[in-house]
C-alpha positions in Angstrom: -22.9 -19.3 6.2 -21.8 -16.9 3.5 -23.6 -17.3 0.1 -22.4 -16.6 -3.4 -23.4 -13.1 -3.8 -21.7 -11.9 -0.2 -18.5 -14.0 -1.8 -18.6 -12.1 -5.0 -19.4 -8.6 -3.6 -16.0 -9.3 -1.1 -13.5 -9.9 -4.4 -15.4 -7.5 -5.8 -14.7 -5.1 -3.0 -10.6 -6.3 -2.6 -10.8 -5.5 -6.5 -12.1 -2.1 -6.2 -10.0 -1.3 -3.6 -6.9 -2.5 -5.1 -7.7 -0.1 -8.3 -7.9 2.9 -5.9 -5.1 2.3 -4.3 -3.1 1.5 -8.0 -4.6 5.1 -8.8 -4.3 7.2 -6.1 -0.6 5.5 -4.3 2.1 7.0 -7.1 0.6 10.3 -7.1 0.7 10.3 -3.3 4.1 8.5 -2.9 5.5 11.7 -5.0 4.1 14.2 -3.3 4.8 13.0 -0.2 8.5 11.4 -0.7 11.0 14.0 1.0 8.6 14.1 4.2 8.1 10.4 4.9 10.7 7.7 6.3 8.8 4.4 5.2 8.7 4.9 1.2 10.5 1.9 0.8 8.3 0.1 3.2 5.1 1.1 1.1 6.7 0.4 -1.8 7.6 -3.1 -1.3 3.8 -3.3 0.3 2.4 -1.9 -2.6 4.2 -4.6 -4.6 3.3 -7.3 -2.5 -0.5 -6.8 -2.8 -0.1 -6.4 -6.3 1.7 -9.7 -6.4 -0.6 -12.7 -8.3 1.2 -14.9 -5.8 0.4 -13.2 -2.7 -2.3 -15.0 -0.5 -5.6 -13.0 -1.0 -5.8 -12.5 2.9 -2.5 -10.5 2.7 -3.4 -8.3 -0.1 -6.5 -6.9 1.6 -4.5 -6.0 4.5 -1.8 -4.3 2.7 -4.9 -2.7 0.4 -6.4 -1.5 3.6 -2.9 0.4 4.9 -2.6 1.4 1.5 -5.9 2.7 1.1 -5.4 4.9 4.6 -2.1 5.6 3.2 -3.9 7.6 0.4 -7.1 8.1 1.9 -7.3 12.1 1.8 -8.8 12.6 5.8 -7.0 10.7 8.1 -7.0 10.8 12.2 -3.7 12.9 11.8 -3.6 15.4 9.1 -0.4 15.2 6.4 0.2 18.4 6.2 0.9 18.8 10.3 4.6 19.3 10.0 6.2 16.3 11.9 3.6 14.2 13.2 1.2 14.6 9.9 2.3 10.8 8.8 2.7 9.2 12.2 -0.9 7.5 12.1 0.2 6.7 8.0 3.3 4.9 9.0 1.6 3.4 12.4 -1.1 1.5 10.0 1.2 0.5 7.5 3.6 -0.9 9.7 1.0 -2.6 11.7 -0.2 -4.6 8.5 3.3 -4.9 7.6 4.3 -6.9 10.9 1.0 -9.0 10.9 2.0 -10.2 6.9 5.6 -10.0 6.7 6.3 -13.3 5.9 4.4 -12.9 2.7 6.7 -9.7 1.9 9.4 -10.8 -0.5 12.5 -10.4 -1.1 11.6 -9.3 -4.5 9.2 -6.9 -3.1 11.7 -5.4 -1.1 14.4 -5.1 -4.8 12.0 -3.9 -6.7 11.1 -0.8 -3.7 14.6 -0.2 -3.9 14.5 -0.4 -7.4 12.2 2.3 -7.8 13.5 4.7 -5.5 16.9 4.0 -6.5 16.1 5.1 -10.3 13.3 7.1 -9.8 10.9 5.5 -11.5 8.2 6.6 -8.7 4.8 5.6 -11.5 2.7 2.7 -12.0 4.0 2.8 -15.6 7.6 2.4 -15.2 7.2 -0.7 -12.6 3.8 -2.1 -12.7 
């Protein structure tokens, strides 16, 4: 049985890990744009798991892709021309598939949104 302290250290945990990813996911989503095929896809993630309504389950899987997403060493390097994001967009759309019912509509927009104007910072659509 889990007691009150392993409960509070767990939201404590999605809550740290949703502020690094809110930190470090614009600044990589910039750099990276011209090289990666799913921006829309980890934009309308990132939204989701940012979403008050989203069930808590979902946002710590889409944190967790996010988080790998951003994470500086990965199993494939980024900057290994071609296959540098494959392992990126492989975890991403792994979580995506196992929560996509919770990924909205709106989500989706508002990815569009923000590629379409190119408003690519937690500012301009947070």
């Amino acid at each position: 049985m889990q007691n009150l302290s392993d409960s509070s250290s767990a939201a404590g945990g999605e809550e740290s890990q949703e502020n690094r990813v809110r930190r470090g996911f614009w600044p990589k989503l910039r750099r990276s744009l011209g090289r990666i095929g799913f921006a829309r896809e980890a934009l309308a993630a990132y939204f989701c798991a940012i979403d008050p309504q989203t069930p808590a389950r979902t946002k710590a899987i889409l944190l967790a892709a996010l988080a790998y997403f951003i994470a500086p060493v990965d199993l494939v390097p980024d900057i290994i021309a071609g296959l540098g994001f494959t392992d990126d967009a492989a975890v991403l759309f792994a979580a995506w598939r196992s929560v996509e019912p919770h990924i909205k509509e709106r989500h989706r927009e508002r990815a569009k949104a923000a590629l379409d104007d190119g408003q690519l910072s937690p500012d301009s659509v947070d």
